[in-house]
Gaussian input, Z-matrix of N, CA and C with variables (Angstrom, degrees):
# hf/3-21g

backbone

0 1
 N
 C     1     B1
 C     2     B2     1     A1
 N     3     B3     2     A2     1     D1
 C     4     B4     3     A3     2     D2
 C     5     B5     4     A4     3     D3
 N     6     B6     5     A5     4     D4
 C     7     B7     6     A6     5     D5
 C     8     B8     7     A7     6     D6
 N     9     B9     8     A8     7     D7
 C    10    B10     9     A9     8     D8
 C    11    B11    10    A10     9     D9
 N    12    B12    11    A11    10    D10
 C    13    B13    12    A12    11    D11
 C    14    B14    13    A13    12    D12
 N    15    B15    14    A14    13    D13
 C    16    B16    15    A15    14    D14
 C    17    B17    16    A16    15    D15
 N    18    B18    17    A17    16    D16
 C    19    B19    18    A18    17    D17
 C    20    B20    19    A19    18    D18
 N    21    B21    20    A20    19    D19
 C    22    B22    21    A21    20    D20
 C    23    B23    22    A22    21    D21
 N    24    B24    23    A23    22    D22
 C    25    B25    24    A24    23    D23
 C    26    B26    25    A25    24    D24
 N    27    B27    26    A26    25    D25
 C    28    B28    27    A27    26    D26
 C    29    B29    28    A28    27    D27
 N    30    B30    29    A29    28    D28
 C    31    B31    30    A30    29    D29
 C    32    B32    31    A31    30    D30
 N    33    B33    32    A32    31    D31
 C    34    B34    33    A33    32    D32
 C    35    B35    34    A34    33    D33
 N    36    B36    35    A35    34    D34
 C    37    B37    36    A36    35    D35
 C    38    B38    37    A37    36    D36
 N    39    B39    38    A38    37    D37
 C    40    B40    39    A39    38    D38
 C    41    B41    40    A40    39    D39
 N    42    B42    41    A41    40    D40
 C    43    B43    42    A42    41    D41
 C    44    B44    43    A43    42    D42
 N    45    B45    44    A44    43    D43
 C    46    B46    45    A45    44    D44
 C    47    B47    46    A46    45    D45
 N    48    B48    47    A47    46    D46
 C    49    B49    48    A48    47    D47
 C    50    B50    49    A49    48    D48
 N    51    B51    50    A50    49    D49
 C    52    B52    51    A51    50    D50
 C    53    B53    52    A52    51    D51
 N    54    B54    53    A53    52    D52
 C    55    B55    54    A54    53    D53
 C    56    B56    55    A55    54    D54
 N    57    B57    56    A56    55    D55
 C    58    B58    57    A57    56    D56
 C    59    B59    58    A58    57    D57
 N    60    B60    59    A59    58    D58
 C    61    B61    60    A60    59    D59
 C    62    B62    61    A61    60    D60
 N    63    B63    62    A62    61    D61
 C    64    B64    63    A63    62    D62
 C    65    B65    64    A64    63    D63
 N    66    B66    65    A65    64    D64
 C    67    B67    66    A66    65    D65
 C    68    B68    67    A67    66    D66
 N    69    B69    68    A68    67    D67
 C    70    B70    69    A69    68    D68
 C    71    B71    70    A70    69    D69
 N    72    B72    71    A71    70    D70
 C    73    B73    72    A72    71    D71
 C    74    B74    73    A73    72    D72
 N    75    B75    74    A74    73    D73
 C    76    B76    75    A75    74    D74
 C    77    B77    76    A76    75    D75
 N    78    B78    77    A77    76    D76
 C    79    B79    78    A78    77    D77
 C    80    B80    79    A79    78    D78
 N    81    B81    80    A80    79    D79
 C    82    B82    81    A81    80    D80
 C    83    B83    82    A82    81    D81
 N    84    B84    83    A83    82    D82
 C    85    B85    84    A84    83    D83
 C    86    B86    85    A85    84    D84
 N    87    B87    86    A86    85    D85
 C    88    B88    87    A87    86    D86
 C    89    B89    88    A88    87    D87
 N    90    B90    89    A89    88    D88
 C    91    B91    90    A90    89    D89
 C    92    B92    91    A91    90    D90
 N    93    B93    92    A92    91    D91
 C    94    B94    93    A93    92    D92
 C    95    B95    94    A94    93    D93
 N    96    B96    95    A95    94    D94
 C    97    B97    96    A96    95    D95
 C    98    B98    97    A97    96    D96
 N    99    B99    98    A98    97    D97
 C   100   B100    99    A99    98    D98
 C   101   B101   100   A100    99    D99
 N   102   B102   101   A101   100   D100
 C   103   B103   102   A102   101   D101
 C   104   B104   103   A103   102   D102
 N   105   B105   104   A104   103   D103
 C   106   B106   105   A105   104   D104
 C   107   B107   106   A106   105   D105
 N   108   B108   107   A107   106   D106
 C   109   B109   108   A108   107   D107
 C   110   B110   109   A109   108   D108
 N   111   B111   110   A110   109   D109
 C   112   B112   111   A111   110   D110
 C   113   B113   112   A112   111   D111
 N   114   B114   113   A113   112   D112
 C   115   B115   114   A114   113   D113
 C   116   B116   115   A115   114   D114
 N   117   B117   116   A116   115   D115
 C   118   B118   117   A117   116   D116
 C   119   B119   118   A118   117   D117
 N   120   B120   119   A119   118   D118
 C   121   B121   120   A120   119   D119
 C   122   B122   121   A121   120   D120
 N   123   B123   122   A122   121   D121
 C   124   B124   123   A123   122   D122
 C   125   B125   124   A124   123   D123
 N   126   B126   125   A125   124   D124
 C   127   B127   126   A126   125   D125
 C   128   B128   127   A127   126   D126
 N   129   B129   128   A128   127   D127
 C   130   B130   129   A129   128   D128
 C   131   B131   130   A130   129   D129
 N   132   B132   131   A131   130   D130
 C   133   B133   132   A132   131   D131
 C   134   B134   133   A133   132   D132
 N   135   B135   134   A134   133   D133
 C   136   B136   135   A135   134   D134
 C   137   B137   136   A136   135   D135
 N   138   B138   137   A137   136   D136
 C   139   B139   138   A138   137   D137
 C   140   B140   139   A139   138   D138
 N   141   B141   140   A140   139   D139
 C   142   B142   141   A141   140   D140
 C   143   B143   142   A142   141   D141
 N   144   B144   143   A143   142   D142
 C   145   B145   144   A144   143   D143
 C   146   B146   145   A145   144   D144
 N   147   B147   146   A146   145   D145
 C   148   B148   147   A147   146   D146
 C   149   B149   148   A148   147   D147
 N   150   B150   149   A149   148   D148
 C   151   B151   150   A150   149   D149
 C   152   B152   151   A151   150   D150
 N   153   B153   152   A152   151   D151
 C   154   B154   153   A153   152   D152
 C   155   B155   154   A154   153   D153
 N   156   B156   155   A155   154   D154
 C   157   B157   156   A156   155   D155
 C   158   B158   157   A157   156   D156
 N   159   B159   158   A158   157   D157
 C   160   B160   159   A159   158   D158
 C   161   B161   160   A160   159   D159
 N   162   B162   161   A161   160   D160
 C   163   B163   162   A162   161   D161
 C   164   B164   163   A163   162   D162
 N   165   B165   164   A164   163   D163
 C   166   B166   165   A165   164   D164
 C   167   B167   166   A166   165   D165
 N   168   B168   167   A167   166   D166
 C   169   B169   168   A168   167   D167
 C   170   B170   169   A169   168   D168
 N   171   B171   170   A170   169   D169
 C   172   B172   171   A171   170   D170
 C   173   B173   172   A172   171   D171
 N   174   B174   173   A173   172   D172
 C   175   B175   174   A174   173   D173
 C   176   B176   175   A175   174   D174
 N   177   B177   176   A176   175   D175
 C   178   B178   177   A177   176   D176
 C   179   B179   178   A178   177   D177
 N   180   B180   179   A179   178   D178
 C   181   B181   180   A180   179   D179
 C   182   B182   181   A181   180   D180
 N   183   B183   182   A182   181   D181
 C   184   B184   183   A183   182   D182
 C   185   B185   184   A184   183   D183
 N   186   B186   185   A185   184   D184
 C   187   B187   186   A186   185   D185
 C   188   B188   187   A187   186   D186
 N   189   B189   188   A188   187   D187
 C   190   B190   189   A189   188   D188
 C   191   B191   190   A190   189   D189
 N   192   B192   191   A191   190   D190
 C   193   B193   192   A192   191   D191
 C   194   B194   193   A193   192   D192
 N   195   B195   194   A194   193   D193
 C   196   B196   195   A195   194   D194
 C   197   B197   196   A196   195   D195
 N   198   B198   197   A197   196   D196
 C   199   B199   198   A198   197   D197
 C   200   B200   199   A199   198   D198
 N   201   B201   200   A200   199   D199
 C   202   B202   201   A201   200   D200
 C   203   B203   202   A202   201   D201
 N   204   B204   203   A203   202   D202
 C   205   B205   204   A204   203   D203
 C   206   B206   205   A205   204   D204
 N   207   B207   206   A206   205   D205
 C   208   B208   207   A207   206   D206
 C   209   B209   208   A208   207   D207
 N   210   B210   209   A209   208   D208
 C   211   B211   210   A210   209   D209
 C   212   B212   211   A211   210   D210
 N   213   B213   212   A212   211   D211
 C   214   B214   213   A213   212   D212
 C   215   B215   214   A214   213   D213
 N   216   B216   215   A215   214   D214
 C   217   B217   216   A216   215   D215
 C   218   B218   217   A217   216   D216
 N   219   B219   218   A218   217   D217
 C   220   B220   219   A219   218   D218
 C   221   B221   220   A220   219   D219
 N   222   B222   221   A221   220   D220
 C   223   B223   222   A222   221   D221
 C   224   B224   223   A223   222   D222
 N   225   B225   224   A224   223   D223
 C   226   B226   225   A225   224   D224
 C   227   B227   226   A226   225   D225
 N   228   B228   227   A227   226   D226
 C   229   B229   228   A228   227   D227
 C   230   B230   229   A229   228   D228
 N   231   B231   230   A230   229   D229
 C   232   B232   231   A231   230   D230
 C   233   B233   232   A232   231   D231
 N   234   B234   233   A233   232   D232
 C   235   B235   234   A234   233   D233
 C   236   B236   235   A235   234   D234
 N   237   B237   236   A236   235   D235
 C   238   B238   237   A237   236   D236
 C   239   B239   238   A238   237   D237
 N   240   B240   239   A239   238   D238
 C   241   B241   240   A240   239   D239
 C   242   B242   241   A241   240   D240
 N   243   B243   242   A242   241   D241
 C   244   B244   243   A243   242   D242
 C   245   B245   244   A244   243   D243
 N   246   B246   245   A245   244   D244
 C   247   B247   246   A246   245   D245
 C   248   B248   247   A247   246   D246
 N   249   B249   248   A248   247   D247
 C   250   B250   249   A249   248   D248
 C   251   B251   250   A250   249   D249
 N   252   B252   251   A251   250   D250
 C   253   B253   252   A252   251   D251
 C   254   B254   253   A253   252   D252
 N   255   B255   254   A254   253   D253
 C   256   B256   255   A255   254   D254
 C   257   B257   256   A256   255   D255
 N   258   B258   257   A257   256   D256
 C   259   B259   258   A258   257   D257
 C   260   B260   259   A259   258   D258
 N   261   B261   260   A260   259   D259
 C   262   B262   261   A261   260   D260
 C   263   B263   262   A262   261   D261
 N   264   B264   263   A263   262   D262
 C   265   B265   264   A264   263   D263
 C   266   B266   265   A265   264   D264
 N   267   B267   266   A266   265   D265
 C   268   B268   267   A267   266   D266
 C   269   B269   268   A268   267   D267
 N   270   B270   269   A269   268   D268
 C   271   B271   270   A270   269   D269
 C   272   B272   271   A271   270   D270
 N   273   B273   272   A272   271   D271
 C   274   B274   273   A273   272   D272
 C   275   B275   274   A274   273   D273
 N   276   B276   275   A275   274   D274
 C   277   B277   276   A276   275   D275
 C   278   B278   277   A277   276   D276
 N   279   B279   278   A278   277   D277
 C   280   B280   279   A279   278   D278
 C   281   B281   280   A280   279   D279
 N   282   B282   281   A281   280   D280
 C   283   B283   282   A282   281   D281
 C   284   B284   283   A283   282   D282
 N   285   B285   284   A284   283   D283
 C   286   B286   285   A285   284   D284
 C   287   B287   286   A286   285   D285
 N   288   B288   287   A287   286   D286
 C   289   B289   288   A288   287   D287
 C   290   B290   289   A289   288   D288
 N   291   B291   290   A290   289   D289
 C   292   B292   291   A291   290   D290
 C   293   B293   292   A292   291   D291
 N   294   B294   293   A293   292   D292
 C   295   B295   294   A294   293   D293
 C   296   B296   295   A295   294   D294
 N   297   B297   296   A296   295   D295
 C   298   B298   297   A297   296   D296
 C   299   B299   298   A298   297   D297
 N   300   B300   299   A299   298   D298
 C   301   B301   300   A300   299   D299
 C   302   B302   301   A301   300   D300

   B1=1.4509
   B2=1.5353
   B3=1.6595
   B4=1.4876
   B5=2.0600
   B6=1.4121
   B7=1.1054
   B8=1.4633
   B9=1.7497
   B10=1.1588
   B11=2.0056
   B12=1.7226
   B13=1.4349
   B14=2.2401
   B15=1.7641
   B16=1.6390
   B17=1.8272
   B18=1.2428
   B19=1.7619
   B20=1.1504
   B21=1.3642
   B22=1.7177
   B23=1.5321
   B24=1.9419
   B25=1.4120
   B26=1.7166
   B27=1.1328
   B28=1.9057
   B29=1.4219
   B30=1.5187
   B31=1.7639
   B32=1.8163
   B33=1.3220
   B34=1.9030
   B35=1.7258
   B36=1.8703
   B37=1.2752
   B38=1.2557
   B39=1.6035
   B40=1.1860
   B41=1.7192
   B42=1.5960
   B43=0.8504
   B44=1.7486
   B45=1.1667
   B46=1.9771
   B47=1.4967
   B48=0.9970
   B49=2.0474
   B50=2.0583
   B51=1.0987
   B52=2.0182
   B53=1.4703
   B54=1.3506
   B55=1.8900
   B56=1.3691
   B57=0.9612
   B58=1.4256
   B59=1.5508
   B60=1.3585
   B61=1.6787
   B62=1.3154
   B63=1.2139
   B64=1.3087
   B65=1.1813
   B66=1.5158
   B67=1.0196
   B68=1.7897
   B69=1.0175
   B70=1.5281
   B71=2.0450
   B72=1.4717
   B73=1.5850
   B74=1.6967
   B75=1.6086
   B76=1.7522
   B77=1.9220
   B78=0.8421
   B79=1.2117
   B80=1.3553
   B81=1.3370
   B82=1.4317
   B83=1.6132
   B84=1.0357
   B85=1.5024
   B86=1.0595
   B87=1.4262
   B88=1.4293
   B89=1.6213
   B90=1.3959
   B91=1.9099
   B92=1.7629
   B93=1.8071
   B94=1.3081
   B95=1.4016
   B96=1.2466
   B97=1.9461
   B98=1.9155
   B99=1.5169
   B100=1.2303
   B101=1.9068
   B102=1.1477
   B103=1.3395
   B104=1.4217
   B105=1.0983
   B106=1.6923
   B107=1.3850
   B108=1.2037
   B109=1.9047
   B110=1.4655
   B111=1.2212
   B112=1.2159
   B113=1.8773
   B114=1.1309
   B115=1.4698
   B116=1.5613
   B117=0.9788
   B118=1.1231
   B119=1.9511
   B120=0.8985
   B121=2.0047
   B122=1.2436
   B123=1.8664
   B124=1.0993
   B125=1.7575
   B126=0.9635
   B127=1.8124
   B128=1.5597
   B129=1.3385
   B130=1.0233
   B131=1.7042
   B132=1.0502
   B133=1.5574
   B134=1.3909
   B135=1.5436
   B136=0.8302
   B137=2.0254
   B138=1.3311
   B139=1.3922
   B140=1.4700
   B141=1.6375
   B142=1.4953
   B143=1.6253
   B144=1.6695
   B145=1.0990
   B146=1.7619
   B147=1.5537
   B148=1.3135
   B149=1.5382
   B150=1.0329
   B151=1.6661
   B152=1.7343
   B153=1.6041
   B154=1.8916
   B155=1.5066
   B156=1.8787
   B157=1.6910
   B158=1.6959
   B159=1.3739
   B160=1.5055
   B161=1.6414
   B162=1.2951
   B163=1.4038
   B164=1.7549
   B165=1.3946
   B166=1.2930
   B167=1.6663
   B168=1.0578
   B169=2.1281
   B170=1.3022
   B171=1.7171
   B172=1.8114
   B173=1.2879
   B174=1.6571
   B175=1.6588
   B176=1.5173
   B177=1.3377
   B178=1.6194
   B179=1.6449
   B180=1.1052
   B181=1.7067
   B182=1.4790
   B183=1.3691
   B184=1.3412
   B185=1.9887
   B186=1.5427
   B187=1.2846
   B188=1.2214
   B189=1.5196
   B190=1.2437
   B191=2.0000
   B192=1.6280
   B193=1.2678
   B194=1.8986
   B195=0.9675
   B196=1.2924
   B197=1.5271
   B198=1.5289
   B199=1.7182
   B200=1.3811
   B201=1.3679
   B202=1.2112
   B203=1.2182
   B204=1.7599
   B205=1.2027
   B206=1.3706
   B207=1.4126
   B208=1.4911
   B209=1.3387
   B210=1.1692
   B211=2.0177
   B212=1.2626
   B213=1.5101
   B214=1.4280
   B215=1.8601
   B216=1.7205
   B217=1.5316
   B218=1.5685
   B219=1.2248
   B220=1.8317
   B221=0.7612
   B222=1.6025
   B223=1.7120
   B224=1.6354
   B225=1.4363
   B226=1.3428
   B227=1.8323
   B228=1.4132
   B229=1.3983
   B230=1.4672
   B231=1.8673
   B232=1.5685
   B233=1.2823
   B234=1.6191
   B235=1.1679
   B236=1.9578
   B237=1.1035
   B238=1.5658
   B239=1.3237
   B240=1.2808
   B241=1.3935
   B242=1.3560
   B243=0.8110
   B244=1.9210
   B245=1.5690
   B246=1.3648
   B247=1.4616
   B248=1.7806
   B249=1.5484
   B250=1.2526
   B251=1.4265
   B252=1.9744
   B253=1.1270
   B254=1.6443
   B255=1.3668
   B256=1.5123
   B257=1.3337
   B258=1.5079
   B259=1.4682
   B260=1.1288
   B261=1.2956
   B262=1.3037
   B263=1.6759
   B264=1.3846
   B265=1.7533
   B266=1.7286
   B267=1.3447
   B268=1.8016
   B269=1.2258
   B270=0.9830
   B271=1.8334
   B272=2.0125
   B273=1.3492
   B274=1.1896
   B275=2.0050
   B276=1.4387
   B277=1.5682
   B278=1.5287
   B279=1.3565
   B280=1.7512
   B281=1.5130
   B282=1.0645
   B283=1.4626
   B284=1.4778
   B285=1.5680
   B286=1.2257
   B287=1.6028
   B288=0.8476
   B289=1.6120
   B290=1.6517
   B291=1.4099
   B292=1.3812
   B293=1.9661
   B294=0.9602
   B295=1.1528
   B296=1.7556
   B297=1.0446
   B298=1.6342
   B299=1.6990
   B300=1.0548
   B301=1.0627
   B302=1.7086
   A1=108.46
   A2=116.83
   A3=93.81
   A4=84.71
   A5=98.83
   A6=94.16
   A7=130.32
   A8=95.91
   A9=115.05
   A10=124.73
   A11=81.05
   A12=95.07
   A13=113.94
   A14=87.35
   A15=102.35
   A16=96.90
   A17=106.68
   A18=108.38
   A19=142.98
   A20=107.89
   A21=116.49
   A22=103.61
   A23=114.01
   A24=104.73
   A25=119.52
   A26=112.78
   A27=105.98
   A28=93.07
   A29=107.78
   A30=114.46
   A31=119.01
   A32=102.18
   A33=95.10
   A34=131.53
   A35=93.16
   A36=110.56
   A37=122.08
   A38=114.69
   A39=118.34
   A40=108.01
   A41=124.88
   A42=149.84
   A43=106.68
   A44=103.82
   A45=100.31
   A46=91.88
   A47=119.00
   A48=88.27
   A49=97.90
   A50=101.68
   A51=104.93
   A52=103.71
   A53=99.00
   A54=98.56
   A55=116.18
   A56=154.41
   A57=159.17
   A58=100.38
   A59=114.45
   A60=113.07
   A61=118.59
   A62=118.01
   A63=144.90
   A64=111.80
   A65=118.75
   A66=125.48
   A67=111.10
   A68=102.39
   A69=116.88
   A70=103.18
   A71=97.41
   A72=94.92
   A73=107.25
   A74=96.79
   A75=83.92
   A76=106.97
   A77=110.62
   A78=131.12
   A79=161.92
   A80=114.05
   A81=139.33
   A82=90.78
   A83=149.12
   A84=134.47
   A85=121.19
   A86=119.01
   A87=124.96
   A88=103.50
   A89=87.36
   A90=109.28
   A91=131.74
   A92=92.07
   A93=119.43
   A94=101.34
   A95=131.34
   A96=125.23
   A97=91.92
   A98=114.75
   A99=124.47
   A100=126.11
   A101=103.37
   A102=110.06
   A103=124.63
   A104=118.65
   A105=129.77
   A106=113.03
   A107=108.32
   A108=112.95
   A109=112.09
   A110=102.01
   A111=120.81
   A112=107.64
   A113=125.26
   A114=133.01
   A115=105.75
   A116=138.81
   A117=147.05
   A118=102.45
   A119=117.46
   A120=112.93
   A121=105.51
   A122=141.26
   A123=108.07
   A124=85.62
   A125=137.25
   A126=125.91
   A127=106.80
   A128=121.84
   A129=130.45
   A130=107.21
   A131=131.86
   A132=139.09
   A133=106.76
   A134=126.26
   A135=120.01
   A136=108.73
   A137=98.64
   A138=107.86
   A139=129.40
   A140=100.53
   A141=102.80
   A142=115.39
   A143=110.89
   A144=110.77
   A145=122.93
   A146=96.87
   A147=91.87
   A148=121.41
   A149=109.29
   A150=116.42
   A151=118.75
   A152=113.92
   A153=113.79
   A154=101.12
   A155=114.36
   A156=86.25
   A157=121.13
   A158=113.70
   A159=114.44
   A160=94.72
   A161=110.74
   A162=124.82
   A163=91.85
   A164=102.36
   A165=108.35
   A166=118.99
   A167=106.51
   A168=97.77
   A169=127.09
   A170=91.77
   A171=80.64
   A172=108.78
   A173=117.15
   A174=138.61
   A175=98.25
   A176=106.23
   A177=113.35
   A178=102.38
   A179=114.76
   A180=111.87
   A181=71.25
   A182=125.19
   A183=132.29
   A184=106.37
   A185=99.27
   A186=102.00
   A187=105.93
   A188=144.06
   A189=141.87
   A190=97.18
   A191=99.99
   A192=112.96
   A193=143.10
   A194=96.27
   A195=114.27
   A196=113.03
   A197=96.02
   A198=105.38
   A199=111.55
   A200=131.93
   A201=142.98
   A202=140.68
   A203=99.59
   A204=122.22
   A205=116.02
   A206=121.71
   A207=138.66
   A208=93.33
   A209=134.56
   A210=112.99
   A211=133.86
   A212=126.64
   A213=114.22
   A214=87.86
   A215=102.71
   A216=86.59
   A217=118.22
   A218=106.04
   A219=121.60
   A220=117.09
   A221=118.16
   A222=147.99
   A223=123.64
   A224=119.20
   A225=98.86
   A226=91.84
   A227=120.41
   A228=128.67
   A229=90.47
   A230=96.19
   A231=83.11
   A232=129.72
   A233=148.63
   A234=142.34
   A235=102.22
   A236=120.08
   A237=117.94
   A238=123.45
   A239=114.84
   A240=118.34
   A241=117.04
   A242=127.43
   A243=120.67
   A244=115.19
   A245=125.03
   A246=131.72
   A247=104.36
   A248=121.44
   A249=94.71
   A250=96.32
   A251=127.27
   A252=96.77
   A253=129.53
   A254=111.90
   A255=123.80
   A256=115.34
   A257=108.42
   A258=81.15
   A259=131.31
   A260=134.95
   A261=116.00
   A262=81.72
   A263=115.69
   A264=131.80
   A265=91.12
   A266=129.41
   A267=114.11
   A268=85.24
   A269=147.54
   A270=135.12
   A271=88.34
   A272=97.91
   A273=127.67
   A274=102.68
   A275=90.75
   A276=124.29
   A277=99.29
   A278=108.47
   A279=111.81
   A280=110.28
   A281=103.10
   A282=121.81
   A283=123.94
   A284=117.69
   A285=114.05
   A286=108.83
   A287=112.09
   A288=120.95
   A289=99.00
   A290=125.63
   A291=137.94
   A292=103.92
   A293=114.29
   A294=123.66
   A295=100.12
   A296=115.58
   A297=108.87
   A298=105.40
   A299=131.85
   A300=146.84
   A301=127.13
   D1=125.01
   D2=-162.85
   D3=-102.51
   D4=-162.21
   D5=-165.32
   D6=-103.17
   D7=8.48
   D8=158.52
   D9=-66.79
   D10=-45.04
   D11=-172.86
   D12=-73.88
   D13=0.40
   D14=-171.03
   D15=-90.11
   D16=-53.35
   D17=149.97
   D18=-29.47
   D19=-59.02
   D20=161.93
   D21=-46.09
   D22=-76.29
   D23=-174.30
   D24=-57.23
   D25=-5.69
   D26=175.02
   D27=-69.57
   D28=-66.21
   D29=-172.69
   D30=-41.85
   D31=-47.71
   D32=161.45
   D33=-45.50
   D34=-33.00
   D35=179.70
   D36=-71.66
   D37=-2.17
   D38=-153.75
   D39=-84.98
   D40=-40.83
   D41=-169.84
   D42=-72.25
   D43=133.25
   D44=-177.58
   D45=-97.94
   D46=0.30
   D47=172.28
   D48=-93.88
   D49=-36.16
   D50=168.08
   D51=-37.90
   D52=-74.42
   D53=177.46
   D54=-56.98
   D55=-29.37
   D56=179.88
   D57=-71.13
   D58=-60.98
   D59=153.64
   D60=-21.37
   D61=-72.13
   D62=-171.30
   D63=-47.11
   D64=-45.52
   D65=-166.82
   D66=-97.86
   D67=-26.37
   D68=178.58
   D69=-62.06
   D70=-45.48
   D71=-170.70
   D72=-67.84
   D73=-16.36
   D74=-162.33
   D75=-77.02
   D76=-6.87
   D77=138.97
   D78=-117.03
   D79=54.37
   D80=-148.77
   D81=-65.63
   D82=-49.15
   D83=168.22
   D84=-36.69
   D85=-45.78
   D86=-170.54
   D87=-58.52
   D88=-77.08
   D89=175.35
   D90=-31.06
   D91=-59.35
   D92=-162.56
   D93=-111.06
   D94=53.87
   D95=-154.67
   D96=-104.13
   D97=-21.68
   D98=167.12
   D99=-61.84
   D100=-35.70
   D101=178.04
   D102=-52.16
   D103=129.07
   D104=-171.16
   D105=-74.34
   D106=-47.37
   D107=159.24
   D108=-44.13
   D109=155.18
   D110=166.94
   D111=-68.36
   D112=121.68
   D113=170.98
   D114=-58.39
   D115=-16.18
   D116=-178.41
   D117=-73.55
   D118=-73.10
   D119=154.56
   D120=-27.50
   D121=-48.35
   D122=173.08
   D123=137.78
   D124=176.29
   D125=167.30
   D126=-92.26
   D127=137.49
   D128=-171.68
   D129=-62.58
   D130=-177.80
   D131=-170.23
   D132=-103.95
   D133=-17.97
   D134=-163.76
   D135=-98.57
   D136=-16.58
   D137=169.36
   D138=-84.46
   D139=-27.56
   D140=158.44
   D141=-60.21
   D142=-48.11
   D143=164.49
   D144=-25.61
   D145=-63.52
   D146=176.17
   D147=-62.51
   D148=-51.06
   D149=-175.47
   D150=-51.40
   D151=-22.91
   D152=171.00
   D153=-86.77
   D154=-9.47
   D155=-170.31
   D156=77.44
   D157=-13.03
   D158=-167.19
   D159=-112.37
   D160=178.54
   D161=-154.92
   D162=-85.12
   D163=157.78
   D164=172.78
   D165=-55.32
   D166=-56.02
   D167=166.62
   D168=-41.37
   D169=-38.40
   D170=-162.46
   D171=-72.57
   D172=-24.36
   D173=173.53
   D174=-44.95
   D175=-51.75
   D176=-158.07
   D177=-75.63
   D178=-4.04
   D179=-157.65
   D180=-99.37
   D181=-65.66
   D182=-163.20
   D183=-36.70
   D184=-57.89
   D185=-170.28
   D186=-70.47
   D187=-18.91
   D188=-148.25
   D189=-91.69
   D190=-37.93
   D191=160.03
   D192=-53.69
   D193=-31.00
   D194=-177.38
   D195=-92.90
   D196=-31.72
   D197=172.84
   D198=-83.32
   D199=-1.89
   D200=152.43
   D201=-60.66
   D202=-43.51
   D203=168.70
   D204=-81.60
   D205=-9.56
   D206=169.14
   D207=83.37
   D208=7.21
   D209=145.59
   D210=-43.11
   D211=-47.47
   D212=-175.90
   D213=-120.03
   D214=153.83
   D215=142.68
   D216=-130.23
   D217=-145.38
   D218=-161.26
   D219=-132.66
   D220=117.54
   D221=175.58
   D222=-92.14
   D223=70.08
   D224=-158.41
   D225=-73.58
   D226=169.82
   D227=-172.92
   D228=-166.69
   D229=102.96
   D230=172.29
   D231=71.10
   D232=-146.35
   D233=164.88
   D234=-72.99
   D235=-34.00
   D236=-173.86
   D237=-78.95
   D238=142.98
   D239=174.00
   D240=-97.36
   D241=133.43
   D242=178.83
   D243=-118.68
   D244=126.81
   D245=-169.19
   D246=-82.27
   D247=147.34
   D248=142.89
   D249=-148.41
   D250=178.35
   D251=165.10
   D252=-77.80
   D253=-163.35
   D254=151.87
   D255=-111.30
   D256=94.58
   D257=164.52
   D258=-88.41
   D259=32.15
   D260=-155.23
   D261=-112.12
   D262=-23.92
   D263=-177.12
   D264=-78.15
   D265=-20.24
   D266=-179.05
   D267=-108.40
   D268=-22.96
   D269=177.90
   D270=-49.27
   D271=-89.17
   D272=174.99
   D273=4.95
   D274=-83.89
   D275=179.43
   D276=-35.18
   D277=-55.84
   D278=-171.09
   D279=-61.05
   D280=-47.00
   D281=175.23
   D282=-58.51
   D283=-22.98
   D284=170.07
   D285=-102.96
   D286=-10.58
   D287=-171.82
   D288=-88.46
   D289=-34.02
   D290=166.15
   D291=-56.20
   D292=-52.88
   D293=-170.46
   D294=-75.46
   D295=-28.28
   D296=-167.70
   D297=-95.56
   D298=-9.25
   D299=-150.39
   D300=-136.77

């Protein structure tokens, strides 16, 4: 991870509805225990939608961000997309931010 690409993921971090994301998937049972899909695809986009209260774009700008930074990725299924995280990409992240800091 160089330390450009450690920047980008700080800058995703920057936003509290990203982390609230973030934090919502790491427990998608808790959050998402309504969803008809299998949680295993990941929570659909359209329930985060519901869950910020904010318009479908700004959701999508949010998620389009975070999948950039390689935190969550993307399951399309059909017409739906489903989020989940990576952790093995926030292991990673913690781990260099431990070291830089």
């Amino acid at each position: 991870m160089s330390s450009t690409e450690l920047d980008e993921m700080i800058k995703a971090l920057s936003h509290p509805v990203r982390r609230d994301i973030l934090n919502w998937l790491k427990q998608p049972e808790l959050y998402f225990s309504d969803q008809e899909h299998p949680l295993s695809f990941g929570v659909c986009a359209g329930l985060i939608d519901q869950k910020t209260g904010l318009s479908q774009s700004t959701v999508s700008a949010h998620l389009a961000t975070l999948q950039r930074a390689g935190f969550i990725s993307r399951k399309k299924v059909g017409q739906w997309n489903f989020f989940a995280r990576n952790e093995e990409i926030i292991k990673q992240f913690l781990s260099r931010l431990n070291e830089q800091l």
